[in-house]
N, C-alpha and C positions, 0 to 999 in steps of 0.2 A: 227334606230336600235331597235330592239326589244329584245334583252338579254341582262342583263349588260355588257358592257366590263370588259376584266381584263386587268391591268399594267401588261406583260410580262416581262421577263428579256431582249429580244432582242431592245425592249424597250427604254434601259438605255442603244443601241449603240452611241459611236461616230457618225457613218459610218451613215449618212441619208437613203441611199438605203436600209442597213438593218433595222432602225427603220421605213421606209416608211412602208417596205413589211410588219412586225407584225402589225402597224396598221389596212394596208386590211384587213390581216388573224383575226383583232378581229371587222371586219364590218365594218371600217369606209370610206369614200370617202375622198380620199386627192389631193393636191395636191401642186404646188413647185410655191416659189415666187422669189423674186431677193434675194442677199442676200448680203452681205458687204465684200467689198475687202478690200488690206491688206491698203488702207490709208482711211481707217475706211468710203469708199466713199458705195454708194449702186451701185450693178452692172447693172443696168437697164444706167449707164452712165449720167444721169442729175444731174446737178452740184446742183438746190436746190430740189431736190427729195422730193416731200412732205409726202413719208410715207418709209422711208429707210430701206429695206431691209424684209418688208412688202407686197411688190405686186404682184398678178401672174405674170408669166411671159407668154406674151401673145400668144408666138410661139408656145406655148403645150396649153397654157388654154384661149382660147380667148374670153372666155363667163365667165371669174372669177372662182367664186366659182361655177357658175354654170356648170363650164367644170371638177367638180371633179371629180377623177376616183378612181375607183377598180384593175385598170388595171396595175400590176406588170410592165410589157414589157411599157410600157410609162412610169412611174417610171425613168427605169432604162436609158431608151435612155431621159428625161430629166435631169436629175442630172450626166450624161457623156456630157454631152452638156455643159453642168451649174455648173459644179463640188461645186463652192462656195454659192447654191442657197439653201436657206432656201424649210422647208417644214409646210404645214399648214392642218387642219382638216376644211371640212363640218361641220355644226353645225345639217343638218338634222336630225330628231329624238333625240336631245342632248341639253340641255343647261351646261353654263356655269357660274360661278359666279366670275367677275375678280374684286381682289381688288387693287388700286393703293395708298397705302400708309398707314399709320401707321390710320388713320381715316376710311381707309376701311376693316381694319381687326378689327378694334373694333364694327363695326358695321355688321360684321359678328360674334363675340361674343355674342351682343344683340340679334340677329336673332332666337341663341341659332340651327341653322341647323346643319342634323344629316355627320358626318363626309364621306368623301370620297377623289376618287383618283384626287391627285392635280399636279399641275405643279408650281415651282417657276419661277415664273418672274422677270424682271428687279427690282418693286418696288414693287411687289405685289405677286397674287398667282391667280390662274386659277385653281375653283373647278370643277368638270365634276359632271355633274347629268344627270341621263338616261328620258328621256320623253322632248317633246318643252312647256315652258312656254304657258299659253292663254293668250293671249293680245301682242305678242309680245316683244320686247327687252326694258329692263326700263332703266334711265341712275338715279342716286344717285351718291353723294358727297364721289368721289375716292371709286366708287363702280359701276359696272354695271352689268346687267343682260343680257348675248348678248344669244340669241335662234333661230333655225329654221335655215332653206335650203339655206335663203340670205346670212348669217352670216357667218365664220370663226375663226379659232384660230391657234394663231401661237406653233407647235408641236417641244418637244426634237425631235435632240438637236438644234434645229435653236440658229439663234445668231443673240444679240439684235445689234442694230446701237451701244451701246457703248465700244460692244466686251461681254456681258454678255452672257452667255449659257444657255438657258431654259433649266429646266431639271427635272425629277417628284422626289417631297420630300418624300424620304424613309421611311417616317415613320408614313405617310398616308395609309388608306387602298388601296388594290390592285383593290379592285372593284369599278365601282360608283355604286352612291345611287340613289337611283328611287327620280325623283323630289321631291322636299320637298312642303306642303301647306303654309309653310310661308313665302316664297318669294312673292306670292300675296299680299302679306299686306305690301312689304314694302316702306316706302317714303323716299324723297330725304331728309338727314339729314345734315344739314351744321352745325357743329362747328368745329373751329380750336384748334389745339395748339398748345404753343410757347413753343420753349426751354429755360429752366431757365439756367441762367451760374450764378457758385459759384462768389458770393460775398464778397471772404474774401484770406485774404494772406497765402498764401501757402508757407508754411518751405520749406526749400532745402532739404530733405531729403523725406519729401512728394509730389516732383516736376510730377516726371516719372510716381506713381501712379494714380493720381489726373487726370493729363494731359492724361494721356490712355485711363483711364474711361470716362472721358469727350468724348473722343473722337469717342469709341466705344457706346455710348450713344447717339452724333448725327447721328450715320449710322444710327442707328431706323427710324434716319427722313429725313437724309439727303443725296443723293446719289451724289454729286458731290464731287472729291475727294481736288477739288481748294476750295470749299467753305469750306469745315471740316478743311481742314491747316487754313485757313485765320481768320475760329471762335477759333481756337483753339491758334491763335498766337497770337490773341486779348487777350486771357485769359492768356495766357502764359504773357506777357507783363504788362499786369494789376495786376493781382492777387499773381506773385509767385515772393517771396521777392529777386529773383538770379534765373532770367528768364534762360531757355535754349534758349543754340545756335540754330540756323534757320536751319544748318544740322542734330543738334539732334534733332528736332521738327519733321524735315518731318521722320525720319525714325519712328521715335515714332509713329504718326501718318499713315503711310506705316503700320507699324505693327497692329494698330490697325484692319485693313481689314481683317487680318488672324483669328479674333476671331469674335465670335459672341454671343447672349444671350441666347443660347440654355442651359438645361440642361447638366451638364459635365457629371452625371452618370445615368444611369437608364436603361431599356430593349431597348435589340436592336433593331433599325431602319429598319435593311433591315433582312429582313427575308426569301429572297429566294433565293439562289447563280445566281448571275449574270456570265453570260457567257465570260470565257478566251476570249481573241485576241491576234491576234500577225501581227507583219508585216513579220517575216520572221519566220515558226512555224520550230521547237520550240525552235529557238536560241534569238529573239528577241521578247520579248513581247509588247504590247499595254499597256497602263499605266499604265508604270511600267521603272524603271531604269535597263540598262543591261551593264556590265561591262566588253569590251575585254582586256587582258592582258597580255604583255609580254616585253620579254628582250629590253633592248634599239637597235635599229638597226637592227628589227628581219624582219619590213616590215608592221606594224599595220598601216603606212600612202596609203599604197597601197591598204593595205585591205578597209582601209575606204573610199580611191577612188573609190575603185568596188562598195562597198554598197550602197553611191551615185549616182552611175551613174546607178545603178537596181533600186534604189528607184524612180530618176527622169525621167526614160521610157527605158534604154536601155537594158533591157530584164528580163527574169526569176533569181530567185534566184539559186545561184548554186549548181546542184546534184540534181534537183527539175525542176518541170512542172508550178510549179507555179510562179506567178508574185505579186508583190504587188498591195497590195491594198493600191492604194494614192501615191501621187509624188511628196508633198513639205520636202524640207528639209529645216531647220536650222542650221546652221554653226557655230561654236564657235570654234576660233583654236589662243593657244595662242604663238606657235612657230614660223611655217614657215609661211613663207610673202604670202600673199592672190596671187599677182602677178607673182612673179616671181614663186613660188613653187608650192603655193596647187595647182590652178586654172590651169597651163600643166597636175599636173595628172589627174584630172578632165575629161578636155577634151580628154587627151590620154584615160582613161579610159570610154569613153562616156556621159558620165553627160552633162544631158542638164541645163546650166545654166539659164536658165529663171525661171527653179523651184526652186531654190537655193536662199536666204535667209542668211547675215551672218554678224557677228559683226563687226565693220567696224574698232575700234579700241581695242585694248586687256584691260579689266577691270577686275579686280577680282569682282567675285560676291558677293558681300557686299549683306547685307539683303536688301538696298533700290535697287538694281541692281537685285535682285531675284525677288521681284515685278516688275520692266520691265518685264525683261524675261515672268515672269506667263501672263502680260497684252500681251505682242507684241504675246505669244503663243495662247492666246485667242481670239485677232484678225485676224493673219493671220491662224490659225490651220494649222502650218503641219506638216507631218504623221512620220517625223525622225527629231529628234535634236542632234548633234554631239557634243561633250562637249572632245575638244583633249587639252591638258589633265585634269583627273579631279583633280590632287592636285596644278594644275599650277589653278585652279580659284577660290580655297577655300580661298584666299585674308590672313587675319591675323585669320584667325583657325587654329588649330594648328592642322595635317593632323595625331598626333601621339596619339594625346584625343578619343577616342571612342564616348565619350557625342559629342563632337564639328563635327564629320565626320558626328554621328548619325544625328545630327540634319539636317545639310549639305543637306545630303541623301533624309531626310525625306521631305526637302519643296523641290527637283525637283522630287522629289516621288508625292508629288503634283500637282503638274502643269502638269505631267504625267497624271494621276489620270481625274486631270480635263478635260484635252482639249483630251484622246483619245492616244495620241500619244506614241509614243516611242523614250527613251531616252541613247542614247550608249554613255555609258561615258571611255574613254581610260586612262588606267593605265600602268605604269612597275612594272616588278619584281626585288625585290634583289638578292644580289648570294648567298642564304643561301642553301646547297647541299643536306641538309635532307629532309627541310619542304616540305608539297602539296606545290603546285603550289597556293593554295587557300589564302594558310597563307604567301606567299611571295610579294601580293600585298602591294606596299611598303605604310607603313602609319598605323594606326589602323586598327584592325581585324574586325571594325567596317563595314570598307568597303567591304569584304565579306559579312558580316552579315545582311547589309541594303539592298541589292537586290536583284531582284528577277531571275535572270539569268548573269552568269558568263562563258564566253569563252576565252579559251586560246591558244594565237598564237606562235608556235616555230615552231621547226622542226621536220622534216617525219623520225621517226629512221628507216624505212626502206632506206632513202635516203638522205641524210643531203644537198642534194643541193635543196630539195624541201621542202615548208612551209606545216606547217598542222596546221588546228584549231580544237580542241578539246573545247566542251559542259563540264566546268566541276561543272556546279551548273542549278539546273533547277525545280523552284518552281511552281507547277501547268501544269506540263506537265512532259513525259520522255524526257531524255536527248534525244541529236541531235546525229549524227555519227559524227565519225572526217574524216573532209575533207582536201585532200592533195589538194593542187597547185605551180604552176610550174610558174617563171619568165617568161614572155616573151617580146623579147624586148630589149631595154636598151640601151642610149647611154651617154654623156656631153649632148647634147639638149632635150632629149626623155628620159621618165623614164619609165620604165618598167609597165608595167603592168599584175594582177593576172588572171588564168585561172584554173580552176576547173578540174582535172584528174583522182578525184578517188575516194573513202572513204578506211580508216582505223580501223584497230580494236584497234589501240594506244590510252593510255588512256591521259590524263592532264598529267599525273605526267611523263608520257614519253614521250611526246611532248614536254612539258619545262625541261629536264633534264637540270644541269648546268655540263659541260663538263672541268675539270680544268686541265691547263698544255698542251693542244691539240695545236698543230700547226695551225698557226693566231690565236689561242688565248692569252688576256692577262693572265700574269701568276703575276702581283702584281697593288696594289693599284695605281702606278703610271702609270705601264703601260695602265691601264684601262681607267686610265683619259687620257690620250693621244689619243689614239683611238676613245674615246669619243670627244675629243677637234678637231680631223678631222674631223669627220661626222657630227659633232655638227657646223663647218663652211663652210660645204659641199656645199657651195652655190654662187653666186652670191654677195649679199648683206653684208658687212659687220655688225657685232653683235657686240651689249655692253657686256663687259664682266659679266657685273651683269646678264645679260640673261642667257650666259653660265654658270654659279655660279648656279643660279635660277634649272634651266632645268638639270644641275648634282646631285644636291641637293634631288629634286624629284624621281631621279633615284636612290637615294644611289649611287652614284659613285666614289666620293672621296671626304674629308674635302676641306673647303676651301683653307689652308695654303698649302695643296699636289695639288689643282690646279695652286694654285699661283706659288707655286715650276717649274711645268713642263711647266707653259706657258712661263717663266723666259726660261728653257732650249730649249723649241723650237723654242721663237723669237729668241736665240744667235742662234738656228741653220739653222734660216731662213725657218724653218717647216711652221709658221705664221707671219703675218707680222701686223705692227702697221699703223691705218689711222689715220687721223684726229692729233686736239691736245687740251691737257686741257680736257674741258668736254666732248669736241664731240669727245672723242679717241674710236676707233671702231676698233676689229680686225676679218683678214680675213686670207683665203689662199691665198701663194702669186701666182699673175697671173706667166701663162706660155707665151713662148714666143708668142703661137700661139694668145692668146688674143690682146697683142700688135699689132696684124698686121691689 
């Protein structure tokens, strides 16, 4: 390469094909290695893979790094072939300076070399300098000098074997720097260091601090997340007068991940607007959280049917030429039964289940349950996470706190953020008659306020027997049109499924009108719950009633004492019926004759 390159914004995609292409376009010869599937294996298929998710793949590059290309159209027909395959740079014309560990960034300190554009690595950093070293590649102690045409480096966003995402640190210059003369000089430096642990008793009151800092302390050195519990439970045990418990250790330690030794205040890092994404433009964005919402019973499980089954290959987005980009989903549903329920709409709605991804039992997301989620998202990367509903997995936060939603928000804000993807989280509305639609998401106003796109599902006022979704918040783009669809379909074994017949010029707040006193509708708090208490057993499978409590609760739909009341008058009137006894009491609708036969 003969001009510096620059770190572009396309750069800092998720999407490999588009980070591939800006690297051509700033000169360099790339090309695609294996890369790691979702049981963290490498996809080249050897069970002891000696360099995981690190190697050309040899169907496109059979001569290594000597078969790198310039060539976009190869590119793009390898990583459609390879979808989960890393991408790597020629080192021709380029060195680079990779440090692996807290010893090889001090010795890039001593060096005193002049700053440039870097990439964070698993344990280290990858500095780019323009020109090939003479003499070749030097190796030093968790430091290496790797140069020239032989060589390679692995390029955002690839992903390391442990689920880590290389990625350039923002607050590095955009350019590299023309080789430095001081890497000639330098030798291989061995000294170690050990980590000192406090040697003294630690008050109950200074337990949480002490133990964090420590903790956050060995991440400088230590990347394993089993060894940081294990030092930390030694100290924990030894040193503090009223040790914590082993669950509040690891969350403590979980939490510690979230922070780092960076400076908290000072000039900003990124200095050049990185470019929007969306998987479905501009109703859903790329990382970022998006919230569809509406009345209980309006059809939001259908609609997320169809989403999934566009997302996982069964066609375009609706009203639209376009398709997405990417086809894994994550599933998180804390209602209907994976079997009998979600999984027929699915298939009735086309969804290929091989792309699908989903929690296998219902947990609130507790803060140790948020790092899963962030790890399992880093590992498998895919392109849609379904979160139905989001106040059924805020666990013991309290969905009415603004600070507590905030927060909520703000770490799958995250995990968004990190891995690319996009995250639709499903809410109801209450029946308040005046407010937007915006301020009826039931919970704190938080939850409007923390996202970055908001759509809302009711009905077509031009047609009440047909749904519409209205765009009614949209940060970083115009809003979307409201799209009308029409049931089609429907039986006891076959549920219906959505189809796309129009756009509207209906806004949110007409869309979700609440219509009171209307024929089939309920016209008091008991009747609500009623109608709610069918739909709500609409199934198969008998429910605990603490479900039902739970899931009306999130809806605003009636007190507890006005459930209890009306479930009282419909088992007298044989509406529902009681299974099981004692603790395994479970109710249902009661079967018709035709089930008996």
């Amino acid at each position: 390469m003969r001009e510096p390159f620059r770190v572009t914004p396309k750069m800092y995609s998720s999407n490999p094909y588009t980070a591939a292409c800006a690297y051509i376009d700033a000169g360099m010869s790339v090309l695609v290695t294996h890369g790691m599937n979702q049981h963290a294996k490498c996809t080249c298929g050897e069970e002891d893979c000696g360099s995981p998710g690190k190697h050309p793949i040899s169907e496109f590059f059979p001569k290594g790094v000597h078969s790198a290309t310039r060539s976009k159209a190869k590119m793009k027909r390898a990583l459609n072939k390879f979808p989960d395959a890393n991408i790597a740079a020629s080192l021709a014309g380029l060195t680079i300076v990779d440090t692996d560990g807290s010893e090889g960034e001090g010795q890039i300190q001593t060096l005193n070399l002049p700053e440039t554009a870097c990439v964070k690595t698993k344990r280290g950093s990858h500095r780019y300098y323009m020109g090939e070293l003479p003499g070749g590649s030097i190796k030093a102690s968790q430091l290496d000098i790797l140069t020239g045409a032989t060589r390679y480096a692995m390029l955002p966003p690839s992903v390391h074997e442990t689920g880590f995402e290389y990625r350039w640190v923002k607050k590095s210059p955009k350019h590299a720097h023309l080789l430095p003369g001081e890497l000639e000089n330098l030798r291989r430096v061995a000294t170690r260091k050990t980590v000192e642990f406090p040697n003294r008793k630690v008050a109950k009151g200074a337990r949480n601090d002490t133990l964090f800092r420590t903790a956050c302390a060995l991440r400088r050195h230590i990347d394993n997340e089993a060894t940081i519990l294990a030092a930390v439970k030694i100290i924990n045990e030894r040193d503090c007068t009223e040790p914590l418990s082993d669950p509040e250790l690891r969350v403590l330690v979980n939490s510690s991940g979230r922070y780092n030794d960076e400076a908290l205040f000072g000039p900003p890092e990124q200095r050049e607007p990185l470019p929007m994404e969306f998987l479905w433009y501009p109703y859903i964005p790329r990382h970022a959280v998006t919230i569809f919402a509406g009345d209980p019973g309006r059809g939001k499980s259908l609609l997320v049917a169809m989403l999934v089954a566009i997302v996982t290959g069964a066609g375009k987005w609706p009203m639209s030429s376009e398709v997405p980009t990417g086809n894994r989903v994550l599933l998180l549903s804390a209602e209907d039964n994976w079997a009998r329920v979600t999984l027929t709409r699915l298939l009735k709605a086309g969804a290929n289940i091989d792309n699908i991804r989903v929690m296998h039992k219902f947990r609130s997301l507790t803060d140790e349950r948020l790092q899963e989620l962030a790890k399992y998202t880093r590992e498998w990367r895919p392109d849609l996470i379904v979160v139905d509903t989001l106040s059924a997995y805020m666990g013991g936060r309290d969905m009415h706190r603004q600070n507590e939603v905030g927060e909520f928000l703000a770490f799958l804000n995250e995990i968004a953020e990190a891995s690319g993807c996009a995250i639709v989280a499903l809410a109801h509305l209450n029946k308040q008659t005046a407010e937007h639609p915006m301020f009826r998401i039931v919970g704190s106003i938080g939850f409007a306020a923390s996202i970055r796109s908001a759509c809302f599902l009711g009905t077509d006022p031009c047609d009440r027997t047909r749904l519409a979704l209205a765009h009614g918040k949209a940060n970083g783009s115009e809003k979307g049109e409201t799209i009308v669809f029409e049931k089609i379909g429907g039986s006891r074994d076959s549920p219906p499924i959505l189809r796309a017949v129009g756009t509207s010029d209906a806004t949110e707040v007409e869309v979700c009108k609440v219509e009171r006193g209307t024929v089939g509708r309920p016209v008091s708090e008991a009747d609500e719950a009623r109608q709610f208490i069918l739909e709500f057993l609409d199934s198969d499978e008998p429910k605990e009633w603490s479900k039902v409590q739970r899931a009306a609760g999130a809806r605003s739909i009636a007190s507890p004492a006005t459930l209890n009341l009306v479930r009282a008058e419909m088992a007298k009137a044989g509406d529902i019926v009681k299974v099981g006894k004692a603790r395994n009491i479970r109710w249902a609708l009661p079967q018709s004759d035709e089930d008996h036969e």
